[in-house]
C-alpha positions as CSV (number, residue, x, y, z in Angstrom):
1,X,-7.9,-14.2,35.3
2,X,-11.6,-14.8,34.0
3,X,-12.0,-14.8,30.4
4,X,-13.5,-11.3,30.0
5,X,-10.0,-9.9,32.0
6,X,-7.6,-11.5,29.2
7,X,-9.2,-10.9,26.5
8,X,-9.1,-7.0,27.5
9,X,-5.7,-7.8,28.5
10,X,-4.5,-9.2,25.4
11,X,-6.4,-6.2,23.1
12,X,-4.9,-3.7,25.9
13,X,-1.3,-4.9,25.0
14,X,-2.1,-5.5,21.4
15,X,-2.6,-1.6,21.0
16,X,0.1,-0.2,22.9
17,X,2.7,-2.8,21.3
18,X,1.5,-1.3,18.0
19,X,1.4,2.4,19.1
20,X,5.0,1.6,20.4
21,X,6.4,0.6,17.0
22,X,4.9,3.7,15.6
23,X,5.9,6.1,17.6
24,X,9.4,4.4,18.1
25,X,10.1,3.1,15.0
26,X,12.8,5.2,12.4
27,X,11.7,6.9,9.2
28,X,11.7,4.0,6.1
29,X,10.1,4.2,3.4
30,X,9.2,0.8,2.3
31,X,7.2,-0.5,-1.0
32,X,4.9,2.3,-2.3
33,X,4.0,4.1,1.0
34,X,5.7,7.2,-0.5
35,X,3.3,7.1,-3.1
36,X,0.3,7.5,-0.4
37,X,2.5,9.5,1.9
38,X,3.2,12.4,-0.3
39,X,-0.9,12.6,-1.6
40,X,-1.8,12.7,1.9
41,X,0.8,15.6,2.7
42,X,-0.4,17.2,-0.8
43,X,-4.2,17.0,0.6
44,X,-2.9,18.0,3.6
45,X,-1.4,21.1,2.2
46,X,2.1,20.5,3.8
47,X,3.7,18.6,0.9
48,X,7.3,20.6,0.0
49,X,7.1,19.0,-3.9
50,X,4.6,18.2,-6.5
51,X,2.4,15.2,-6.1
52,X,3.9,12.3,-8.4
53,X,1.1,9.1,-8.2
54,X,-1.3,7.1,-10.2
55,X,-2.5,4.7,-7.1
56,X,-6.0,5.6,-6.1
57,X,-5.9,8.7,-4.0
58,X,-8.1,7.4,-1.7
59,X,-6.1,6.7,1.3
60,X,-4.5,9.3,1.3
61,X,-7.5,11.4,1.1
62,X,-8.1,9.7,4.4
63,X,-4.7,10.5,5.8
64,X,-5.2,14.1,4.9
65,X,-7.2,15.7,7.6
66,X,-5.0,13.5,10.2
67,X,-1.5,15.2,8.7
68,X,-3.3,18.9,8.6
69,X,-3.5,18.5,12.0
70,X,-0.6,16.6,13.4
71,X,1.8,16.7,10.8
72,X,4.0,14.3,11.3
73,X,5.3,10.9,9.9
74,X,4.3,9.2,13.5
75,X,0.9,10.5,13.0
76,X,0.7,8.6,9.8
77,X,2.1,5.6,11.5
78,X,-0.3,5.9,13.8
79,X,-3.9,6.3,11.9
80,X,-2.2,3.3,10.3
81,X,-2.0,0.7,13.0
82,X,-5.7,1.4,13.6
83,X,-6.5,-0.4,11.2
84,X,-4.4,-3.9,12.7
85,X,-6.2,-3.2,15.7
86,X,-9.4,-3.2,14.0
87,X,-8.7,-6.5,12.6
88,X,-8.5,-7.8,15.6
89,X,-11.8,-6.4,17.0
90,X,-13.7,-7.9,14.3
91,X,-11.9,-11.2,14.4
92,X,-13.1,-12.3,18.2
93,X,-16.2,-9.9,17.1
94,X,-17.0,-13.1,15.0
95,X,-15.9,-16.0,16.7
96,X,-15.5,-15.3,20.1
97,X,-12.3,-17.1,20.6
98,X,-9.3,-16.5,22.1
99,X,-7.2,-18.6,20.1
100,X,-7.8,-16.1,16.9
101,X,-6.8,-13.7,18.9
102,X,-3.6,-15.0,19.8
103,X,-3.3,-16.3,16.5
104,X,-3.5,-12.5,14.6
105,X,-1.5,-10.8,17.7
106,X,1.4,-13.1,17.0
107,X,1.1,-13.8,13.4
108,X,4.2,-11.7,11.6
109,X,2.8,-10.4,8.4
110,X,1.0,-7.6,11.1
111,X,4.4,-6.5,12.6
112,X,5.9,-6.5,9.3
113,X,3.1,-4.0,8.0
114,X,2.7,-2.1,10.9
115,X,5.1,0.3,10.2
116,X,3.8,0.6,5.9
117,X,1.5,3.8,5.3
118,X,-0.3,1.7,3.1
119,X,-3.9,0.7,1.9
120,X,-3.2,-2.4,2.4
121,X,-4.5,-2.4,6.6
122,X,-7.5,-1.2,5.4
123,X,-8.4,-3.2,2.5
124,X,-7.7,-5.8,4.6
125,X,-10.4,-5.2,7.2
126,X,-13.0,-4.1,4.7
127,X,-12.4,-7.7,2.7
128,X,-12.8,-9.2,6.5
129,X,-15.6,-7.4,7.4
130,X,-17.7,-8.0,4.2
131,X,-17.3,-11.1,4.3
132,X,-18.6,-11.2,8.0
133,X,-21.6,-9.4,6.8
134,X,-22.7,-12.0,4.1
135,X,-22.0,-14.6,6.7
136,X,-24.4,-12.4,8.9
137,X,-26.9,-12.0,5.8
138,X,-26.9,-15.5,5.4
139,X,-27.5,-16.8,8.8
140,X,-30.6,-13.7,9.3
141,X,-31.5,-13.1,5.6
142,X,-31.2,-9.3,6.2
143,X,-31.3,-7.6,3.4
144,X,-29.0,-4.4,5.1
145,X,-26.4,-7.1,5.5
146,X,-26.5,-7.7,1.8
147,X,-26.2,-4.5,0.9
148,X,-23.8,-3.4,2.9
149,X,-21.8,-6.1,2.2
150,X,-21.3,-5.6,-1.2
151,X,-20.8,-2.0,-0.9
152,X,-17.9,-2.2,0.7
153,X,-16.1,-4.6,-1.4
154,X,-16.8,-2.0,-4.1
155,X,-15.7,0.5,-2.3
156,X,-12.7,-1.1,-1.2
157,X,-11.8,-1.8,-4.9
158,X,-10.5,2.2,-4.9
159,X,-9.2,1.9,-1.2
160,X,-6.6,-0.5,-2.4
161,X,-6.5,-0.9,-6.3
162,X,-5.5,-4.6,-6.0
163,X,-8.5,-5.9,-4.5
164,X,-9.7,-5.5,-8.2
165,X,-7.9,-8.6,-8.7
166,X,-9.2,-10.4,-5.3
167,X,-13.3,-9.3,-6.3
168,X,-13.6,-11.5,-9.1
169,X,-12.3,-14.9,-6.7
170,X,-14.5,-13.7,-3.9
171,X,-17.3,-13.6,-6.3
172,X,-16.9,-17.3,-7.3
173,X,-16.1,-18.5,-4.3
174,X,-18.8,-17.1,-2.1
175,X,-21.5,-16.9,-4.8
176,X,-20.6,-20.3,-6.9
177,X,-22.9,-22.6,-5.2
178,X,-26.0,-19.6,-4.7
179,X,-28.9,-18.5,-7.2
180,X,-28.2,-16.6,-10.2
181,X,-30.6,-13.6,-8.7
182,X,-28.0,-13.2,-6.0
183,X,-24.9,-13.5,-7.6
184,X,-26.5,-10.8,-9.9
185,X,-27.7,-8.5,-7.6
186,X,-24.4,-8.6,-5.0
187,X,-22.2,-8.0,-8.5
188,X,-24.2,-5.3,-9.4
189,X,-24.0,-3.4,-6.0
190,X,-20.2,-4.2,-5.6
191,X,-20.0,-2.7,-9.8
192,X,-22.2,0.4,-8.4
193,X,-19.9,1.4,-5.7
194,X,-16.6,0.1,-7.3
195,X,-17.5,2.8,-10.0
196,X,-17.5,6.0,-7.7
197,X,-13.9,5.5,-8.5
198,X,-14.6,7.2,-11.7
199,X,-16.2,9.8,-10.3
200,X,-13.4,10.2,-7.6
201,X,-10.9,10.4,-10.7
202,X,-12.9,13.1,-12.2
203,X,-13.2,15.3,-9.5
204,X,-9.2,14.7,-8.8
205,X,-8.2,14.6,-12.4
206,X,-11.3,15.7,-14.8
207,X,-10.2,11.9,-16.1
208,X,-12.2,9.0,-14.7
209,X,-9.8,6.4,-16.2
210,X,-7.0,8.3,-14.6
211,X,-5.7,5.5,-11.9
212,X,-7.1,2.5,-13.9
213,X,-4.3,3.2,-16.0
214,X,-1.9,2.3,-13.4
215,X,-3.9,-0.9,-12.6
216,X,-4.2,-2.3,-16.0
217,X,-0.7,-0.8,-16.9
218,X,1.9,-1.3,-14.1
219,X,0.0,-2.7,-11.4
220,X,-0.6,-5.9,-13.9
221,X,2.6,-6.0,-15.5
222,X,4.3,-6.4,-12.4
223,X,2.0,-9.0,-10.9
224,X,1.9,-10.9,-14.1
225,X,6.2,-10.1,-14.8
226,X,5.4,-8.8,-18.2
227,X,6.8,-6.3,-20.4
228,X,9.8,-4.1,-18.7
229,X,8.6,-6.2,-15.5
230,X,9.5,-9.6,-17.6
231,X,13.0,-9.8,-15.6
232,X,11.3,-9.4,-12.5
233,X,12.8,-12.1,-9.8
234,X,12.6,-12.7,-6.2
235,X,14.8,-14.3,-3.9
236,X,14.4,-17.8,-2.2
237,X,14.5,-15.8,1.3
238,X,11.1,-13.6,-0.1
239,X,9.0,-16.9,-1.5
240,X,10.4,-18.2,2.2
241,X,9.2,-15.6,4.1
242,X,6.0,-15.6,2.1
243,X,4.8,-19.1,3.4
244,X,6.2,-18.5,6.9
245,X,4.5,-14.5,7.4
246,X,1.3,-15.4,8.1
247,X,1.7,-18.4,10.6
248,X,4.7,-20.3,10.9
249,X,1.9,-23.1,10.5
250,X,0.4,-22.2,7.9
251,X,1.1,-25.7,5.8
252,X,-2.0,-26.9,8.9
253,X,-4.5,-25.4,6.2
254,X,-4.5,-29.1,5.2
255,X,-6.2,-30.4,7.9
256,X,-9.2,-27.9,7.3
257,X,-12.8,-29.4,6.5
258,X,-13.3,-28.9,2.7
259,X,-16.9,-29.7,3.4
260,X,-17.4,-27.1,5.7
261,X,-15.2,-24.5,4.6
262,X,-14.7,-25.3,1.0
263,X,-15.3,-21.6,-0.2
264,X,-13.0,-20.1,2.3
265,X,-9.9,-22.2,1.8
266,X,-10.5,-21.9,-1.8
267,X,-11.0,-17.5,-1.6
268,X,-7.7,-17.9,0.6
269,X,-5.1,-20.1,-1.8
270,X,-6.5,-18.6,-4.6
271,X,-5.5,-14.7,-3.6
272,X,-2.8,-16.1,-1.6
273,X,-0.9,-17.8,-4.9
274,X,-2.3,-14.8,-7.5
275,X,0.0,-12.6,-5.0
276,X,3.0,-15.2,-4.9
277,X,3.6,-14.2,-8.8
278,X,4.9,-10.8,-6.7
279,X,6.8,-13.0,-4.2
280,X,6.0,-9.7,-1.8
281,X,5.2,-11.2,1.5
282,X,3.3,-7.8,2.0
283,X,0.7,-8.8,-0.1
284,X,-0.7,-11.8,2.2
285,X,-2.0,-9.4,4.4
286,X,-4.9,-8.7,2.3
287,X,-6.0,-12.4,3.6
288,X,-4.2,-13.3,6.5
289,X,-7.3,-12.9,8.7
290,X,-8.9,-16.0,6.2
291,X,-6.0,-18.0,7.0
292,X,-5.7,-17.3,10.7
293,X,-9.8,-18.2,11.1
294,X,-9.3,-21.2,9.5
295,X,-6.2,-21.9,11.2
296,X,-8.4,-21.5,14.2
297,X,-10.9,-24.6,13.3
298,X,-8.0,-27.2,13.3
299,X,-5.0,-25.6,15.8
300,X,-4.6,-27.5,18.8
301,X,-2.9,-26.1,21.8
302,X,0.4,-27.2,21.3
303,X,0.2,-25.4,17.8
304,X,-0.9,-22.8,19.3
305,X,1.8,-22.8,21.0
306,X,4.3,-23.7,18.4
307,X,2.8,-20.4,16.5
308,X,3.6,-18.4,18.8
309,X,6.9,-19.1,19.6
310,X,8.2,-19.6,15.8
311,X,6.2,-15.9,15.3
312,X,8.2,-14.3,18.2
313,X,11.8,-15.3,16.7
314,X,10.2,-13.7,12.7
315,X,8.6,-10.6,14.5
316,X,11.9,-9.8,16.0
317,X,14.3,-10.3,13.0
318,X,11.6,-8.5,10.9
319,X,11.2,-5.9,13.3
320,X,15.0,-5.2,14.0
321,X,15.8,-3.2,11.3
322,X,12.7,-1.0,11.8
323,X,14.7,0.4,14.8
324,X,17.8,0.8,13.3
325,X,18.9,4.3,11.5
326,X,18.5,4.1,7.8
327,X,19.9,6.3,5.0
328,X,16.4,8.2,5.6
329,X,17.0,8.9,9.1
330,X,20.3,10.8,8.2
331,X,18.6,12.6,5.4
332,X,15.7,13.8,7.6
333,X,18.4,15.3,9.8
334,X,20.5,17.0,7.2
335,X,17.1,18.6,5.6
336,X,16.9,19.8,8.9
337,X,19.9,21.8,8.9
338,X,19.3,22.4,5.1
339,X,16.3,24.0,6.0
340,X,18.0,26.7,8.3
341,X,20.9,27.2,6.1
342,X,18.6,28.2,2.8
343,X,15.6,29.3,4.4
344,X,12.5,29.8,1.8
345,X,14.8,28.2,-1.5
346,X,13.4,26.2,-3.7
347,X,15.6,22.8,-4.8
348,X,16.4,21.3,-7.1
349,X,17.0,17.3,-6.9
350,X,19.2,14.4,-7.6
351,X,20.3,13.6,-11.1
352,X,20.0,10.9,-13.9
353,X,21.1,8.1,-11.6
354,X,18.6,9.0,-8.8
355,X,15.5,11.0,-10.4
356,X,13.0,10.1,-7.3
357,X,15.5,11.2,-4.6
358,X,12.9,14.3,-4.8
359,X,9.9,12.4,-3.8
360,X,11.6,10.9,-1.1
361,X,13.3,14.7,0.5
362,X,9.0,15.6,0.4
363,X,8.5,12.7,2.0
364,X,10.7,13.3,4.6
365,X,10.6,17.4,5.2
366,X,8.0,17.8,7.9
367,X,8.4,21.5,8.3
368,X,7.7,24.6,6.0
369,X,10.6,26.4,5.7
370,X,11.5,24.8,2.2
371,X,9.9,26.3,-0.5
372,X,9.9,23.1,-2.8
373,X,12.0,20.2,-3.9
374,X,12.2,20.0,-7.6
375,X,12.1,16.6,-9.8
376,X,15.2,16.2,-11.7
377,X,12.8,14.7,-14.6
378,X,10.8,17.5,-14.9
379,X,13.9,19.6,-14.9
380,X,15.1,17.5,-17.6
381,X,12.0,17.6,-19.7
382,X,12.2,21.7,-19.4
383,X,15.6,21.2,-21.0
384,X,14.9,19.5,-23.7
385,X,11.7,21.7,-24.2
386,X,9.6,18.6,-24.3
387,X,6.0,17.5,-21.7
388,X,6.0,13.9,-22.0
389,X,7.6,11.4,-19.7
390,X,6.2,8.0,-21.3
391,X,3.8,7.3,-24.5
392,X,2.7,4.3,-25.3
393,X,0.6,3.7,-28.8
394,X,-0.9,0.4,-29.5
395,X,-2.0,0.0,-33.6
396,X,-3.5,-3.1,-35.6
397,X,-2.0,-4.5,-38.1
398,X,-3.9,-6.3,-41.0
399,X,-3.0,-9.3,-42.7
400,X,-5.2,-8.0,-45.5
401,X,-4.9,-5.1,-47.6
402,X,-7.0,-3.1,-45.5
403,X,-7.5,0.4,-46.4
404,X,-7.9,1.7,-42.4
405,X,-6.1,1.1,-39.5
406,X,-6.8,1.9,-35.6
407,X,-4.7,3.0,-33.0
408,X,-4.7,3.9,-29.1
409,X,-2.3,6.2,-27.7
410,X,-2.0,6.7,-23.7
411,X,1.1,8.3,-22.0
412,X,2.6,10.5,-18.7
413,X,3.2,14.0,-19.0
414,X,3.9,16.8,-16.7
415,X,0.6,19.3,-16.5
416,X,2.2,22.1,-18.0
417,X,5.8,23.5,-19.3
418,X,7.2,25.6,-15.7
419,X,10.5,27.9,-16.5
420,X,12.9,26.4,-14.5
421,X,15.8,28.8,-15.2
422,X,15.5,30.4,-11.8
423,X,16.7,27.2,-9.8
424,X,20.2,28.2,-8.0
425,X,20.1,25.9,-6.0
426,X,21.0,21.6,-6.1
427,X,20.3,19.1,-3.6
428,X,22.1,15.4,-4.3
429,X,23.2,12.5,-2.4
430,X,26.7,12.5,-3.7
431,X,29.4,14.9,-3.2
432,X,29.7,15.9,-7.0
433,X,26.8,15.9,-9.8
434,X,26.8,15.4,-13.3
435,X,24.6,18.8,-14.2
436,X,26.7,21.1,-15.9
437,X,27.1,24.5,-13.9
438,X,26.4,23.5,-10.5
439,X,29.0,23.7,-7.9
440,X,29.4,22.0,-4.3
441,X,28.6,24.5,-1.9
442,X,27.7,22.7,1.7
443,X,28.6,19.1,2.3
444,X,26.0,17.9,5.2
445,X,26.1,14.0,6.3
446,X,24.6,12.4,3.6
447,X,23.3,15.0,1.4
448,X,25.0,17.7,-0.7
449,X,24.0,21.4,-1.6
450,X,25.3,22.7,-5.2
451,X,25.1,26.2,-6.6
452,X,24.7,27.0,-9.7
């Protein structure tokens, strides 16, 4: 074939490879696409539960008017892999060559998240492509490309709230060796348009600080293993799979010219080990498509070759269980049949041991024949006639004898104090429950209905 035919080849393939896992692969839930599942289903108007996150809402803002028409997890699946595809696009957009073609089809990390609803794919392309465009402004002195540029790594700063983290190493990285006057004028545009996310907040919450909370609260405590997240550990097989999911060659990164592309081997370790404190190997997607272009400038054919191979054996021991029924597949079915059986009843869910089994039934319930699945928490909060799920107050303390003191005081409540005393009904995934007055009434395959 000539050149132009393989290339349309390979991208052909690419996308219905990833359309096949979408529409083939089983309903899991992995890492936090719940969390930007059920906003899109709650934007979407088809979401059987209250909406329970403090991510930005952004993405699933942009799921919305996809699930209002097709409702459906595949449909979600589907939007997502766009994004991969995208990737892609722009990648030979901005070298031309096949090899980084080959290298991103068969790199891991993008079968591994092609099945994740999450913000991630995006981010990932908006980091790529402004990065492209300063390479562009730089090459033309455009100012569009300067603009543009920064805008979307502000905006992307709300599409995914840990490329808050990543902004502050592409700043130095890209701007380190450049005048002051630009530094200062990219930072402020990227500032301008990072800060619509206040506005965003306001308009969602009448808050702006609303999902900065969750950054500078969980978000960091988990990245950085501190306070309940201090225990935090990761297995050998994760901080394995880490260094392998991007290329199997990865550790070839050595042989890159410093000289020529000091800034982007720098950008790249530097995100790459702030993630490894997670030891999620989901993470390195947000710069895989650094690695894999700079993989490109030093792979010779036989690594090339060797990628590919070590990628296929990974894809398909990462993909396997993607195509295998999971505990959700079985609950899916049972709601199902739940559905028919107590047409119209509202639920409620789970217990002490398993408080965000309800998330995870309106996550699953595609239909509308359920009136609404109940949190066990908020259930327990009406019981003890109290609002507030966390509070957290922060206070100083002088060494001195001082006569004032401050304190800040920040929590998670629910938005107002419902009557639940009308709930008959109990869904759990065991056959017997701990909450006084409910009763096994229908055993299904994996899921339970009480009365009370």
């Amino acid at each position: 074939m000539n050149s132009r035919s393989s290339i349309l080849l390979l991208f052909g393939l690419f996308a219905i490879l990833l359309l096949g896992v979408a529409i083939l692969s089983n309903s899991i839930l992995l890492g936090d696409v719940g969390d930007y599942l059920s906003v899109g289903k709650a934007l979407a108007d088809i979401l059987p539960a209250k909406v329970r996150s403090t991510h930005s809402w952004f993405y699933g803002l942009l799921l919305s008017p996809f699930l209002s028409t097709f409702p459906s997890l595949t449909t979600a699946k589907v939007v997502n892999v766009f994004w991969l595809f995208c990737d892609a696009l722009l990648l030979y957009w901005m070298t031309k060559k096949k090899e980084v073609l080959l290298l991103w089809i068969f790199s891991p990390v993008v079968w591994y998240m092609s099945i994740f609803i999450s913000p991630l794919l995006p981010a990932s392309f908006l980091l790529l492509l402004s990065y492209y465009l300063l390479q562009r402004y730089e090459s033309t002195k455009r100012l569009f490309y300067f603009i543009v540029s920064a805008a979307l790594l502000g905006i992307n700063t709300f599409v995914w709230d840990g490329v808050l983290f990543v902004v502050p190493l592409y700043l130095f990285f890209f701007f380190y060796t450049k005048s002051f006057k630009h530094f200062f004028w990219y930072a402020l545009i990227v500032v301008a348009f990072a800060s619509f996310r206040f506005i965003f907040d306001w308009y969602l919450f009448q808050f702006p600080l609303f999902t900065l909370f969750r950054v500078f609260g969980g978000t960091f405590l988990t990245l950085t293993h501190q306070g309940k997240y201090a225990g935090l550990a990761y297995t050998l097989t994760d901080y394995l799979l880490y260094f392998l999911i991007i290329s199997p060659v990865l550790f070839l990164l050595w042989r890159v010219s410093f000289k020529q592309y000091g800034k982007e081997l720098g950008f790249f370790l530097s995100v790459f080990f702030l993630f490894f404190l997670n030891g999620q190997a989901r993470y390195t997607l947000i710069v895989a498509p650094f690695a894999l272009l700079l993989l490109s400038t030093v792979l010779k054919r036989i690594s090339l070759y060797l990628h590919i191979l070590l990628s296929l054996v990974l894809i398909v021991f990462l993909l396997t269980p993607y195509f295998t029924l999971s505990i959700y597949d079985s609950y899916e079915q049972d709601l199902k049949h739940i559905a028919q059986d107590y047409p119209g009843e509202r639920f409620l869910v789970g217990g002490p041991t398993n408080s965000d089994l309800y998330a995870e039934l309106g996550q699953l319930y595609w239909g509308n024949q359920i009136g609404e699945f109940v949190s066990y928490q908020d259930y327990d909060l009406w019981l003890r006639n109290e609002t507030n799920f966390q509070s957290f107050t922060y206070s100083s303390h002088s060494r001195y004898n001082n006569q004032r003191e401050v304190w800040i005081s920040f929590g998670l409540a629910t938005p107002d104090h419902q009557d639940y005393s009308n709930l008959h009904y109990l869904i759990d995934s065991s056959p017997t429950t701990m909450l006084p007055g409910f009763k096994p009434l229908t055993h299904y395959k994996n899921l339970t209905v009480f009365k009370h």
